[in-house]
C-alpha positions as CSV (number, residue, x, y, z in Angstrom):
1,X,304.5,127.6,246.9
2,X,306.0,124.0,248.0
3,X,306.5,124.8,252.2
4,X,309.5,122.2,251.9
5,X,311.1,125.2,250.5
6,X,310.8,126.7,254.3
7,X,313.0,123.7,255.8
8,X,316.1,125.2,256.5
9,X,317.5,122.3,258.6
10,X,315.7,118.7,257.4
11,X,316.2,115.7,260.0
12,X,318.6,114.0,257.5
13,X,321.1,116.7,257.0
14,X,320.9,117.3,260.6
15,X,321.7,113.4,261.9
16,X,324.0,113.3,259.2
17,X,325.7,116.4,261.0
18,X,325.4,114.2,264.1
19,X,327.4,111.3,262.5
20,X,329.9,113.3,261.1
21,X,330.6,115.1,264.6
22,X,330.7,111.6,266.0
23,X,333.5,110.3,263.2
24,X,335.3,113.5,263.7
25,X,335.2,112.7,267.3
26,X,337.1,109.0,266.9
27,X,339.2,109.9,264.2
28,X,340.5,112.5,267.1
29,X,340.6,110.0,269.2
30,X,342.4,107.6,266.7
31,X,344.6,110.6,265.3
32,X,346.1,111.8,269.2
33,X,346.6,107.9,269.9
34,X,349.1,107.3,266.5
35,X,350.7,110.5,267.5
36,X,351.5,109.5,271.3
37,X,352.5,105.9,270.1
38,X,354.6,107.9,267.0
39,X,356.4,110.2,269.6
40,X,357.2,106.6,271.8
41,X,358.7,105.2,268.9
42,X,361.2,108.3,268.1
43,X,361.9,108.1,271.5
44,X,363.0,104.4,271.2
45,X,364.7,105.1,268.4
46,X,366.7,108.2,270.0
47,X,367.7,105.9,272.4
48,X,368.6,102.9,270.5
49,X,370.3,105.2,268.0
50,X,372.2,107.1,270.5
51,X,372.9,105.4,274.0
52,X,373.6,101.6,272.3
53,X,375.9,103.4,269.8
54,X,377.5,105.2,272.7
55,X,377.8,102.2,274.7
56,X,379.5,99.9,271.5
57,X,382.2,102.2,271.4
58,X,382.9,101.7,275.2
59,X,382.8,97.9,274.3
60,X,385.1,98.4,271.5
61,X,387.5,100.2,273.8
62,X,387.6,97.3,276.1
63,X,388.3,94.6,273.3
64,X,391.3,96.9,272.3
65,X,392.6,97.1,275.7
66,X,392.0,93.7,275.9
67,X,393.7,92.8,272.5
68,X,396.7,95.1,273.7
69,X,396.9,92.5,277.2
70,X,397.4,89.7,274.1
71,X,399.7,91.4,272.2
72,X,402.2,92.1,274.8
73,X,401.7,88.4,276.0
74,X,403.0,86.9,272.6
75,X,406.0,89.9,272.3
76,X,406.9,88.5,275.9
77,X,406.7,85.2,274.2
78,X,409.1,86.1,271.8
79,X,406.7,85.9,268.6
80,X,406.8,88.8,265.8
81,X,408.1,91.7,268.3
82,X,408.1,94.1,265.5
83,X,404.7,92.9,264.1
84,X,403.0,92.7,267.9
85,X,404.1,96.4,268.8
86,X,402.7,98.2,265.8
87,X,399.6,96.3,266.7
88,X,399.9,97.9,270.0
89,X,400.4,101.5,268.9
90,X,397.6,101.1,266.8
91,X,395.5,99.8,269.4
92,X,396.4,103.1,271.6
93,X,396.0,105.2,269.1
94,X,392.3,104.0,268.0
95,X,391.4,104.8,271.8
96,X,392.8,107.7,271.9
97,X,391.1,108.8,268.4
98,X,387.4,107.2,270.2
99,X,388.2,109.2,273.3
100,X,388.4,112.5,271.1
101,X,386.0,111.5,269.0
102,X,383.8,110.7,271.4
103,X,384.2,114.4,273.1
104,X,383.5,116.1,269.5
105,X,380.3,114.0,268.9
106,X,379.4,115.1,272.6
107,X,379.8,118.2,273.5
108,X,377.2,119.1,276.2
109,X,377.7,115.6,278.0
110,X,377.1,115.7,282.2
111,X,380.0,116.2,284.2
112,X,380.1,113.0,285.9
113,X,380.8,111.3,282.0
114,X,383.6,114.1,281.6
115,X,385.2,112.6,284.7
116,X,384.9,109.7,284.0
117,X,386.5,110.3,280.6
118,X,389.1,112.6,281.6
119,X,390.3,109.5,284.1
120,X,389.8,107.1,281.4
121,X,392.1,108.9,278.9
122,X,394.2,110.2,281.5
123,X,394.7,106.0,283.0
124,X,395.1,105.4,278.9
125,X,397.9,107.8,278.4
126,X,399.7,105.9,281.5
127,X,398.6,102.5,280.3
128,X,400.0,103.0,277.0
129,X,403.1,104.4,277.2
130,X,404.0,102.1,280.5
131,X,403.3,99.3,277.9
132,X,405.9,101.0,275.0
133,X,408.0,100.8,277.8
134,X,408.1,97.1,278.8
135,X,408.4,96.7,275.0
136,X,411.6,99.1,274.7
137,X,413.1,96.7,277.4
138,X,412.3,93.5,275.9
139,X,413.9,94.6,272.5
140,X,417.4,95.5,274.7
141,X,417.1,91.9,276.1
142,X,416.1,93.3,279.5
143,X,413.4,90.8,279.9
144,X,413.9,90.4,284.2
145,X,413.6,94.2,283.9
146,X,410.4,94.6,282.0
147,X,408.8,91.4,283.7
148,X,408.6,93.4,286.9
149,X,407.3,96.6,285.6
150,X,404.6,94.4,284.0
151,X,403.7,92.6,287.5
152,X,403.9,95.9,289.8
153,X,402.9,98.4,287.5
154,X,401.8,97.9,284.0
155,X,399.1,95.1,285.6
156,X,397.6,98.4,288.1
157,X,397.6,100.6,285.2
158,X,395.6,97.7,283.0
159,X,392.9,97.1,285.7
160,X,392.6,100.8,286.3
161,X,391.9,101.3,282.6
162,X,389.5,98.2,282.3
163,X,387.9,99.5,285.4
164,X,387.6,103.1,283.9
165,X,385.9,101.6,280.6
166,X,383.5,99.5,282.7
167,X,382.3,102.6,284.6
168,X,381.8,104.7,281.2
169,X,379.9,101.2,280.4
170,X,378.1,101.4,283.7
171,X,377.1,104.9,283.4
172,X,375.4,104.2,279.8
173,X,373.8,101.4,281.2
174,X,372.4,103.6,283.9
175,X,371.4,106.7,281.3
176,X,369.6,103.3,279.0
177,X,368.0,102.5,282.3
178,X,366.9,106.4,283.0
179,X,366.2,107.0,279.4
180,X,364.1,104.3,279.5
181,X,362.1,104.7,282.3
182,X,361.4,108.4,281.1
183,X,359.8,106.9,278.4
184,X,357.9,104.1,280.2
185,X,356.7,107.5,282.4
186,X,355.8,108.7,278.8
187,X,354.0,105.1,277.9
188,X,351.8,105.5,281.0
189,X,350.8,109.5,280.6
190,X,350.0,108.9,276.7
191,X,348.1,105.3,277.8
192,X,346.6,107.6,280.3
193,X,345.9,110.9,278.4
194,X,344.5,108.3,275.1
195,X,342.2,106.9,277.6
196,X,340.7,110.1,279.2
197,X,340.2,111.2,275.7
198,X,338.6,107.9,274.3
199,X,336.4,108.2,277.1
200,X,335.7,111.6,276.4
201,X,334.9,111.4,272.8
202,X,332.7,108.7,274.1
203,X,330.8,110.7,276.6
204,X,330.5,113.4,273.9
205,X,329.4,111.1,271.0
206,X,326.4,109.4,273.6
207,X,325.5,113.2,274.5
208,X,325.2,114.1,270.9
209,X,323.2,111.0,270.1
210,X,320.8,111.7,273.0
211,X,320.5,115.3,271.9
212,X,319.6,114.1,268.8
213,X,317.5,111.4,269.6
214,X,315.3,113.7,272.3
215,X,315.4,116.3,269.5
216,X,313.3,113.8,266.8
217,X,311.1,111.8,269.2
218,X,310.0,115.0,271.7
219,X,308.3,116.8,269.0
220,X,307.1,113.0,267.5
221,X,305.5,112.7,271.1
222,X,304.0,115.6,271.1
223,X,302.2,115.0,267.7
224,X,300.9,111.7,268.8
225,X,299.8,113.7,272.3
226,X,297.7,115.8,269.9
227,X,296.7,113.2,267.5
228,X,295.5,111.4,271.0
229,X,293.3,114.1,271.6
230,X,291.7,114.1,268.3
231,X,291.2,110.6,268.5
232,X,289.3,111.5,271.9
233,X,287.2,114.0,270.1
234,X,288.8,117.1,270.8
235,X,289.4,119.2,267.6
236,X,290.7,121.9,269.2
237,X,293.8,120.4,270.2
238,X,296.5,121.9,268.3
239,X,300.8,119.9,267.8
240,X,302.3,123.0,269.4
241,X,305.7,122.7,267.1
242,X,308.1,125.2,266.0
243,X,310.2,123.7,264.0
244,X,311.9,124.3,260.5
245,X,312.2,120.6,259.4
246,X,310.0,117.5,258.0
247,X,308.4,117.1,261.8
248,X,307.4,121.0,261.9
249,X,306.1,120.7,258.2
250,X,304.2,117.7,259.1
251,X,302.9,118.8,262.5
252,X,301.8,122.5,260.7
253,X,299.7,120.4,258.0
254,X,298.4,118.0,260.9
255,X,296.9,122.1,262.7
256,X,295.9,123.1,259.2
257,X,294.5,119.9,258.6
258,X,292.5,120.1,262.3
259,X,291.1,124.0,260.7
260,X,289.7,122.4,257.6
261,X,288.3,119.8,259.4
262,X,287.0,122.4,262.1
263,X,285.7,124.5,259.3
264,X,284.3,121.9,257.8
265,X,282.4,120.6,260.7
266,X,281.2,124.1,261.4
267,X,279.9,124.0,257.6
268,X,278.3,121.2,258.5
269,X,276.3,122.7,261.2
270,X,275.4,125.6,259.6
271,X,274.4,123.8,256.1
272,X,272.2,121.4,258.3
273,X,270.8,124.4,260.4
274,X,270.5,126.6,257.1
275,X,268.5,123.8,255.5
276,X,266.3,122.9,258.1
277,X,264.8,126.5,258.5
278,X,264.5,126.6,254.4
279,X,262.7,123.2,254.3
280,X,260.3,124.1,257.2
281,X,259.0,127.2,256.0
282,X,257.6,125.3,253.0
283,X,256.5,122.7,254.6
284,X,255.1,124.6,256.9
285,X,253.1,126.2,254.1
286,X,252.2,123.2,252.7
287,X,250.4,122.6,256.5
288,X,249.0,125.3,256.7
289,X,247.6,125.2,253.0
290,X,246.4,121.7,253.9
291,X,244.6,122.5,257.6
292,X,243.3,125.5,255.9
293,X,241.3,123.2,252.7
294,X,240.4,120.7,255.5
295,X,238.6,123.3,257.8
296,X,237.2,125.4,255.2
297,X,233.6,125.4,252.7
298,X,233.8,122.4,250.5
299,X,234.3,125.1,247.5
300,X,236.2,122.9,244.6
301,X,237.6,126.9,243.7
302,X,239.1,126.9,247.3
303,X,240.5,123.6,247.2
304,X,242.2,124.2,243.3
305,X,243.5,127.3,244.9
306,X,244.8,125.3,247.5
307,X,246.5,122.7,245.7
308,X,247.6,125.3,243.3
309,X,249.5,126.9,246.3
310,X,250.7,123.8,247.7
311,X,251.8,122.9,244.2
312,X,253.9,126.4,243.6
313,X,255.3,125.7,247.2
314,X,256.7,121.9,246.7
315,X,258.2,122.7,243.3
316,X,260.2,125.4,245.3
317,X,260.9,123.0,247.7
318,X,261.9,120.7,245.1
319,X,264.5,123.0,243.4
320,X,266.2,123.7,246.8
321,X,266.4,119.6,247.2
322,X,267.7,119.4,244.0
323,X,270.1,122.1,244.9
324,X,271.1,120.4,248.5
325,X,271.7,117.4,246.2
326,X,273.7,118.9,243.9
327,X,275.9,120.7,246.0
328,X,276.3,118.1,248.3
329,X,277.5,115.9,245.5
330,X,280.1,117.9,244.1
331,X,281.5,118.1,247.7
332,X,282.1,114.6,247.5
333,X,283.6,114.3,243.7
334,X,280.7,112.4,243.0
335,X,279.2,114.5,240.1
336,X,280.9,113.3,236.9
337,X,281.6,116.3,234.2
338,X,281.2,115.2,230.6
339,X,284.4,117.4,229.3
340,X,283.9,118.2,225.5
341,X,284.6,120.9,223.1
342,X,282.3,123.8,223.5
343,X,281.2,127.0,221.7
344,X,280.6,129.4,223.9
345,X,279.5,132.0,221.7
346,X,276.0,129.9,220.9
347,X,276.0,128.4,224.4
348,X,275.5,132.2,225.6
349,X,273.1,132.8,222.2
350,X,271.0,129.8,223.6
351,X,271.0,131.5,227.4
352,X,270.1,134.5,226.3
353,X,266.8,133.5,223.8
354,X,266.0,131.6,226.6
355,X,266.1,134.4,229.6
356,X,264.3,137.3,227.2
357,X,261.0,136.1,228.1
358,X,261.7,136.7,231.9
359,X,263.2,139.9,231.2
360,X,260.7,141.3,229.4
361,X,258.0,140.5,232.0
362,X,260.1,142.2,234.2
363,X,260.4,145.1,231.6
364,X,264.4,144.9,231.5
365,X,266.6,145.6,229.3
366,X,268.5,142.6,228.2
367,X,271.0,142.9,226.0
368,X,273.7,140.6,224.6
369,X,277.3,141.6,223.2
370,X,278.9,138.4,221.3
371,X,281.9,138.2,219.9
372,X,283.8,135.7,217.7
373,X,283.3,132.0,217.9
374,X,285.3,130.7,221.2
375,X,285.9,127.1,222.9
376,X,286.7,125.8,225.7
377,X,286.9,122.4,227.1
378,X,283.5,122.0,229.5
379,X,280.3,120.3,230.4
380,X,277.6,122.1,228.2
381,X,275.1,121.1,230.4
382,X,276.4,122.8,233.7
383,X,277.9,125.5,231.6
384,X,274.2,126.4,230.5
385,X,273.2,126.1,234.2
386,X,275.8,128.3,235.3
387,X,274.7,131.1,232.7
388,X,271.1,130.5,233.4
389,X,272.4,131.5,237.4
390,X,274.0,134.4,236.9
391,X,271.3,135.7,234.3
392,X,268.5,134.5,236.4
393,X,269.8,136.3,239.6
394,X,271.0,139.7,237.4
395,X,267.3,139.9,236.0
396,X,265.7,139.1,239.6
397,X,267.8,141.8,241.2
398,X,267.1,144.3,238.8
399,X,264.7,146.8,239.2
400,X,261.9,147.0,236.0
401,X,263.6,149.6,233.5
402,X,266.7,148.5,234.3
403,X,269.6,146.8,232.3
404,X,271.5,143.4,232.2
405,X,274.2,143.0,229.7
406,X,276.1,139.8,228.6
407,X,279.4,140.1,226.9
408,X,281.7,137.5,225.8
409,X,285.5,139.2,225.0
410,X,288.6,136.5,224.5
411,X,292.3,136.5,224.1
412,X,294.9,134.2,222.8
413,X,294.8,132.1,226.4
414,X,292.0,133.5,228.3
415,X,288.0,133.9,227.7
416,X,286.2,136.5,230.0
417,X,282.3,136.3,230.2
418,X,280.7,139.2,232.0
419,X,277.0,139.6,233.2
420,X,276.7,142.8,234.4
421,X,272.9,145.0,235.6
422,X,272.7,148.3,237.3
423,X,270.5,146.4,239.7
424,X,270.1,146.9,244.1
425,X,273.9,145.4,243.9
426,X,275.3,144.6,247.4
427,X,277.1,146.0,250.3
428,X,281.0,145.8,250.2
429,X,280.9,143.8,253.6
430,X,278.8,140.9,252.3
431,X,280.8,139.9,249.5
432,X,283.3,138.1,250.7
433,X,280.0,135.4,251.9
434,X,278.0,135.8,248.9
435,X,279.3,132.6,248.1
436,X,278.0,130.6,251.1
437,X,275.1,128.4,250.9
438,X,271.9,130.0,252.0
439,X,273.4,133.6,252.4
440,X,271.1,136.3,251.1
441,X,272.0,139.8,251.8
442,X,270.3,142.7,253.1
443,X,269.6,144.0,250.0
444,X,268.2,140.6,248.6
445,X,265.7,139.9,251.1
446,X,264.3,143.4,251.3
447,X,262.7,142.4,247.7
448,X,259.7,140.2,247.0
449,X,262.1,137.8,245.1
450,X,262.0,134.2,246.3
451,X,265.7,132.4,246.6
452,X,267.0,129.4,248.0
453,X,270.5,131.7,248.8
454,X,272.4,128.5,247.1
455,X,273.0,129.9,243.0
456,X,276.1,131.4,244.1
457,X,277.3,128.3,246.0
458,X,276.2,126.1,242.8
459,X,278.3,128.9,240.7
460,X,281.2,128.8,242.3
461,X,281.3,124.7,242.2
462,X,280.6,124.5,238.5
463,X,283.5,126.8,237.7
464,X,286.1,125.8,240.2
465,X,285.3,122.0,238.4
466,X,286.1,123.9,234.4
467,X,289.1,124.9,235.7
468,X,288.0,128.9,236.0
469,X,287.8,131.7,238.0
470,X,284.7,133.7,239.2
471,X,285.1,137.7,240.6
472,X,282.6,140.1,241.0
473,X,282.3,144.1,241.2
474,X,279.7,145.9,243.3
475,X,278.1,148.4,244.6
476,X,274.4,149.1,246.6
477,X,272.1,150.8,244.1
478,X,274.6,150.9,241.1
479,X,274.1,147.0,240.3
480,X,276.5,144.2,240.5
481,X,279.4,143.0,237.8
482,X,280.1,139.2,237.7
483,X,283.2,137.6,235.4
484,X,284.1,134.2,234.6
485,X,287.6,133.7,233.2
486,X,288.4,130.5,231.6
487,X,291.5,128.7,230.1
488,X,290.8,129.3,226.0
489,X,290.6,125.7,224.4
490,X,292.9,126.3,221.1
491,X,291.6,125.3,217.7
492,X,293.7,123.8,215.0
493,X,293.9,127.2,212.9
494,X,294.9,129.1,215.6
495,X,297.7,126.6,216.6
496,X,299.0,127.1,213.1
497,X,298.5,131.0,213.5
């Protein structure tokens, strides 16, 4: 199974988590700023809206009151008497309708404003009907008369009325100003308030990209820590990691990779220990054999016997070279597998004719079950080898009466090969090492049977290369089962079947 599968959180998603925090962060930021300058603006507006509309009408009042001074002027003069006073009681009567108005569109106005409009209306009410007055007496030709009302009293009553528009004007001027500088105060706490949250979306955004940051190049660290280590020499130094992302993954295949390599060295060892001892018992013999000719009678009888064993000695040697060679070969991909189209049925016939001489000396049983023709794609050469292994030990480790059977069975995908003897067979706890190089069990080298302890090892190398599998079924004193299972090589007519 792929381990990527395990990652639940891989760097990238996670930094891209990171980012996205970060541009949630300033478009925060950005989103409280446009809504503190937004609420400036409608506050701007309120006042523009309100306050400068408030204080036009008071500037409209005083160009009546003023237009009502100019009216009376040119009646007093004599021009349009009739045209001038309906001026004038328009005039009053467009400040009167502003004064109402102005106390319907306001309704919850401070009471400082109401006085000041109360005393404006009430001056107006005086104003205006002082000034109908002075006009009633200029149309009777009482113009002494209404010359002096206009100089002691109409004149007081139009200063008092100018005076009370100016304060209304004075007042809104003051409420602009206050308005104003509430939202100046405003300016500065938003400025303020956008600035203690820039720099905390700041702050935030640098923690979260340290956090991030520690959190790839700590565990990168302590992979190079270890791979320091391992430079030094020591292979026991393990990248203590937990992690569920591309760092963990890595740094679990850099400890698995460290207990192949341990495993591997240990191999080593023991191979070079294992083949030592096997190549100095031979030539030990061959010594001995030597000394022994040397020392001894010059008998040409003792000297061919000898030779003979010093002969039967360095072939054995010879095969467990060849055997060191061979295995060491394949570990290093350098044996090359001529892949063809094989029979196996006649591949087995051809094992067989060839392994009934060495059963029959041994007075067993051998016996061989075929079945229809079957291919697969293979190296007939090594196939034959591998047959001639697991024949060649079946025979060996079965006593003389016994029985070793090979059987070939098949089925549309798979083909199983069985060599199977009723043999010593071995104990359940040295199976799983049967497959070592140089392992012999208890069983094996309680008999007379010579063996380099490598078939096995070669076995298992041949069929692991074709692709196949390789079990076996035991038991001590009921003989041993081995199967071969490999992938069926489909022939045209079968295809078409």
């Amino acid at each position: 199974m792929d381990r990527t599968q395990h990652i639940r959180f891989p760097i990238g998603v996670r930094m891209l988590a990171g980012f996205m925090v970060i541009i949630v962060l300033i478009g925060a930021i950005v989103v409280v700023a446009i809504g503190q300058i937004s609420k400036l603006d409608e506050s701007l507006h309120e006042i523009t809206q309100e306050e400068f509309q408030e204080i036009q009408e008071f500037w409209e009042m005083r160009l009546l009151l003023t237009g009502i001074e100019t009216d009376l002027r040119h009646i007093f003069l004599g021009q349009n008497t009739e045209k001038y006073t309906q001026l004038i009681r328009q005039k009053g009567q467009a400040i009167d309708k502003s004064v109402d108005d102005y106390f319907k569109e306001h309704p919850t106005i401070g009471d400082e404003e109401r006085k000041l409009l109360v005393s404006f209306s009430n001056s107006n009410a005086e104003f205006q009907e002082e000034t109908l007055t002075i006009i009633s007496l200029i149309n009777k030709g009482n113009q002494t008369q209404a010359r002096v009302r206009l100089l002691e009293r109409w004149e007081v009553l139009y200063l008092s009325v100018v005076e009370g528009v100016e304060s209304l004007l004075d007042f809104e001027n003051r409420e602009v100003n206050k308005k104003s500088s509430g939202v100046r105060s405003k300016s500065k706490s938003s400025r303020q308030f956008i600035i203690i949250v820039a720099i905390g979306g700041v702050f935030i955004s640098i923690l979260l990209a340290l956090g991030i940051t520690y959190s790839l190049t700590k565990p990168v660290y302590k992979l190079m820590e270890a791979t320091e280590k391992v430079v030094g020499g020591d292979l026991s130094s393990k990248a203590e990691i937990v992690r569920n992302d591309e760092i963990g993954l890595l740094a679990n295949r850099f400890n698995e990779m460290l207990d192949r390599l341990n495993k591997t060295l240990a191999d080593q060892r023991r191979f070079y220990a294992d083949a030592s001892h096997e190549l100095r018992t031979p030539l030990t013999v061959i010594r001995g054999e030597a000394e022994v000719a040397l020392r001894g009678p010059e008998n040409s009888q003792d000297y061919r016997e000898a030779l003979d064993h010093i002969i039967s000695v360095s072939n054995q040697m010879g095969i467990l070279v060849d055997e060191l060679l061979f295995l060491a070969r394949a570990e290093t991909g350098q044996i090359e597998y001529q892949m063809e189209k094989v029979e196996l049925s006649s591949l087995l016939s051809s094992v067989f004719a060839s392994s009934e001489g060495l059963a029959t000396m041994k007075n067993i049983n051998l016996t061989l079950k075929e079945g229809s023709p079957v291919y697969i794609l293979g190296d007939e050469n090594r196939l034959r080898q591998l047959f001639f292994i697991l024949v060649d030990n079946a025979i060996k480790y079965t006593e003389a009466g016994g029985r070793v059977t090979i059987a070939c069975e098949s089925d549309f995908l798979r083909i199983r090969i069985r060599v199977s003897d009723n043999g010593i067979g071995i104990r359940e706890e040295e199976v799983p090492f049967i497959f070592e190089r140089f392992y012999r069990g208890d069983s094996a080298r309680g008999t007379r049977e010579k063996g380099t302890g490598l078939g096995l090892s070669i076995a298992k190398s041949i069929i692991e290369a074709h692709k196949g599998d390789i079990s076996i079924k035991t038991s001590p004193g009921r003989g041993t089962a081995v199967q071969l299972t490999f992938n069926r090589l489909q022939t045209k007519s079968q295809a078409q079947g």
